[in-house]
SEDO-463102 format. One record per residue (C-alpha): residue in one letter; x negated, y, z. Coordinates in steps of 0.5 Angstrom, whole numbers, plus 500, padded with zeros to 3 digits. Example, Ala and Ser with C-alpha at 12.3 -4.5 7.8 and 13.67 -1.06 7.14 Angstrom:
BEGIN
a475491516s473498514
***
This chain:
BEGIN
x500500500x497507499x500512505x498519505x498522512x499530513x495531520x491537523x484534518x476532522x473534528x469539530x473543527x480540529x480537537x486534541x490527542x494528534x487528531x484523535x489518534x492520527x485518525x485512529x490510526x488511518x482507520x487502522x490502516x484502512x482496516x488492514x487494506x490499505x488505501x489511504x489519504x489524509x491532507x490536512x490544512x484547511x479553509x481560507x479562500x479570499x477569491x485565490x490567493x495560491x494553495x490548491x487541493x480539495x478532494x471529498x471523503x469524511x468519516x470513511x477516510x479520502x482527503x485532501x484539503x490544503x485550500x489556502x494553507x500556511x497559517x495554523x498557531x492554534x489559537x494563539x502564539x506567532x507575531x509575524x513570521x514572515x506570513x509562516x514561510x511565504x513562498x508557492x509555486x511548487x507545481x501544485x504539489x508536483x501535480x498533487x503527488x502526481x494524483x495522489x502516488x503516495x508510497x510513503x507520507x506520515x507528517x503529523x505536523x508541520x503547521x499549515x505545511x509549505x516547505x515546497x510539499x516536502x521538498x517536492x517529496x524528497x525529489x520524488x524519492x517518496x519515503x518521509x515519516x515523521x511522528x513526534x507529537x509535538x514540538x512545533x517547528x525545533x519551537x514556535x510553540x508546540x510545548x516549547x513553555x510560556x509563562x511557567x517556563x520550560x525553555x527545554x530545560x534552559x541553555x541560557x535563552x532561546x524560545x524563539x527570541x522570546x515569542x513575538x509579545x505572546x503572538x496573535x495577529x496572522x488574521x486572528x489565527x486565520x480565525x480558525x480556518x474558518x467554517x464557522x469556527x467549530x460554531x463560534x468557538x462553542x458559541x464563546x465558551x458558552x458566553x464567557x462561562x469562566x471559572x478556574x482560580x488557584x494560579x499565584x503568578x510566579x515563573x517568568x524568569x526576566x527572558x530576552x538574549x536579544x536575537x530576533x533575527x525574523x524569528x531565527x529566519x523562521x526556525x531554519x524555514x522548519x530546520x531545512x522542512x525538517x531535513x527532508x524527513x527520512x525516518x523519525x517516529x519519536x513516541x517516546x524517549x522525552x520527545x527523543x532527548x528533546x529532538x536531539x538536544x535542539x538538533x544534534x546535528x541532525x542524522x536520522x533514522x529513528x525509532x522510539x515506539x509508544x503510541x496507541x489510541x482507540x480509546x484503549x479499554x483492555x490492551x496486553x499486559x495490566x495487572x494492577x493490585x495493591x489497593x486503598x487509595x482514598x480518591x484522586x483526580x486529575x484529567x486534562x486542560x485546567x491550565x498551568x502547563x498540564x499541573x493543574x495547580x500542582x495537583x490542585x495543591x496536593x489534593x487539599x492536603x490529600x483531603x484534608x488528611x482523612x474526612x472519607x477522601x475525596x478529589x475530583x477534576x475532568x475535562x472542562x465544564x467550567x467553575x471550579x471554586x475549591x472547596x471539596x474538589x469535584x468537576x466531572x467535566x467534560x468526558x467521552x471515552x464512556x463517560x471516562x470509564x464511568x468516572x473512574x468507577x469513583x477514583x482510586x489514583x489518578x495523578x497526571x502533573x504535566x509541567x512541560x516535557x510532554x511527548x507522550x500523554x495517551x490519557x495515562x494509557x486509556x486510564x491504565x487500560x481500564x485497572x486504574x492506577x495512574x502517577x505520571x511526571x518523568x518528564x511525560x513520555x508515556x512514562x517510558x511504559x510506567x514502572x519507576x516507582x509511578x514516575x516521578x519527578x514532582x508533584x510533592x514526591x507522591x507517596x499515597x502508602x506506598x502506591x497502595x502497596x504497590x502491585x504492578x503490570x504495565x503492557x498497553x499496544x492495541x491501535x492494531x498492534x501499533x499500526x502493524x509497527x508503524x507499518x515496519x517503519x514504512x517499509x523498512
***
């Protein structure tokens, strides 16, 4: 089978969990003997101003990079959606399908993505999958949260009239398309050497009922992209729920199925004992909307109950002044599997309705124990007494008494799932 993924393209240039497992997964396939082809939004070229395709192969996958693409919020909210939904001439994709011949196209995101392409497809008659990684496009921001704020959660006031004083300038988020970007962003984060301060500021309540009639134009720009979808991936019921609240209207074939990642230490069924639990941690971003301060406030009482109980963070080298925490840092899969020869209980707060959260299976994987929120995807594999609803529900004796399995899908488990959405 030839399968096109549209995904966020290679790192260094792009990071996070839809980069690392769109790419585990195209490996996979590959693997298999599939052929496969990744298009992914990629550099600016002043000199044209209409998109066009790059052909090249990197890290043993062909791809197609989207010259010219529609901008990427990645390194900022939008403030002018006018520049979003442009307008190209939709020969380029006829051609481009014409050249490619993709059996089935895999969307890992719209972002970067003209309305065009998926128009193009759905005439061609070739199947459309769409993985639920995110929010972005039924949201102008991929985790539908600003400022403390879940808007998943609020029937009051829409996120899309409430973005526009958080956005970037167009120019600004053209910034990472740029080649350098990968230099420059490292270059920044080694000069401002910032550190990590307990957040104090209360959950924005003040939000506008004022419709921002641009903004609305362009949620019916990713509404009408997203008609064209044939079958959705939702990784998880959250995701599901999420999908179906902001567009009940919408009929599709759908199918709920966890995702996988490379990074798996041991897959199957995992037998977690009854243990002490004398240390926690916390992996991921230290920012609001991934816990951090709720985990931050529950390790200082955890450690200030028993001298011999100890906290640690991962995930960032920045500073972090509280007294008795320890920064691990940045991690790769085998410095992960280090640290947590140290850590009893891993906690993962996340404050917004996050889709999946494959963190939680990679620690799981290696036999160490891990609460997560209900409102995290991945909490569809958890047993119920390690999802929870708050921070504050965390029962350390009673996570030590627990035994539990949790069964974890292997990338080649997973791909052969997906592989039944395909043809399906």
């Amino acid at each position: 089978m030839k399968i096109l993924h549209y995904a966020l393209g290679f790192p260094p240039e792009r990071t996070g969990g839809l980069v690392r497992y769109s790419l585990d997964l195209m490996n996979e396939q590959i693997s298999q003997g599939h052929e496969v082809v990744m298009a992914f939004p990629g550099r600016i070229n002043p000199l044209k101003s209409d998109p066009y395709f790059k052909f090249g192969k990197r890290q043993n996958i062909s791809y197609a990079e989207l010259i010219n693409s529609l901008p990427l919020p990645l390194i900022g909210d939008i403030k002018a959606p006018v520049d979003f939904m442009r307008p190209t001439n939709s020969k380029i994709f006829v051609d481009f399908f014409e050249t490619v011949k993709p059996d089935v196209i895999h969307i890992h995101t719209l972002m970067g993505l003209y309305s065009e392409f998926l128009e193009v497809a759905k005439e061609r008659n070739i199947k459309i999958v769409f993985t639920t990684h995110d929010y972005f496009g039924i949201s102008p921001h991929p985790k539908m949260y600003l400022e403390g704020h879940d808007f998943v959660d609020d029937d009051q006031f829409d996120i899309w009239n409430n973005v526009r004083p958080y956005g970037s300038q167009t120019l600004k988020l053209r910034i990472s398309q740029l080649s350098i970007y990968p230099t420059l962003r490292t270059l920044v984060k080694k000069l401002k050497k910032p550190s990590v301060v307990m957040a104090d500021s209360p959950e924005r309540t003040n939000w506008s009922t004022k419709t921002d009639f641009e903004f609305q134009e362009l949620k019916k720009y990713y509404l009408n992209m997203l008609k064209c979808i044939d079958v959705v991936h939702f990784n998880s019921s959250v995701s599901k729920g999420v999908y179906e609240k902001m567009l009940p209207e919408m009929s599709w074939h759908s199918v709920v199925l966890p995702i996988s990642s490379n990074n798996i230490e041991k897959s199957g069924e995992i037998n977690l004992h009854a243990n002490s639990i004398r240390s926690i941690a916390y992996i991921g971003p230290y920012n609001r909307e991934k816990g951090f301060f709720e985990f931050l406030e529950f390790a200082n009482e955890f450690i200030s109950k028993d001298a011999n109980n100890k906290a640690f963070v991962m995930g960032d080298n920045v500073a972090i002044n509280f007294s008795g925490i320890k920064n691990f840092g940045r991690y790769d899969k085998k410095t992960l599997v280090k640290n947590l020869e140290s850590v009893d209980l891993v906690i993962l707060p996340s404050q917004w309705h996050e889709t999946f959260g494959l963190i939680a299976l990679e620690v799981l994987s290696t036999g160490t124990k891990v609460v997560v929120l209900k409102r995290m995807g991945v909490s569809d594999v958890f047993p119920a007494n390690m999802s929870i609803d708050e921070v504050s529900e965390i029962d350390i004796e009673m996570i030590e008494r627990s035994n539990f399995n949790v069964s974890i899908s292997s990338m080649s488990i997973h791909e052969e799932q997906l592989m039944e959405l395909y043809v399906d």
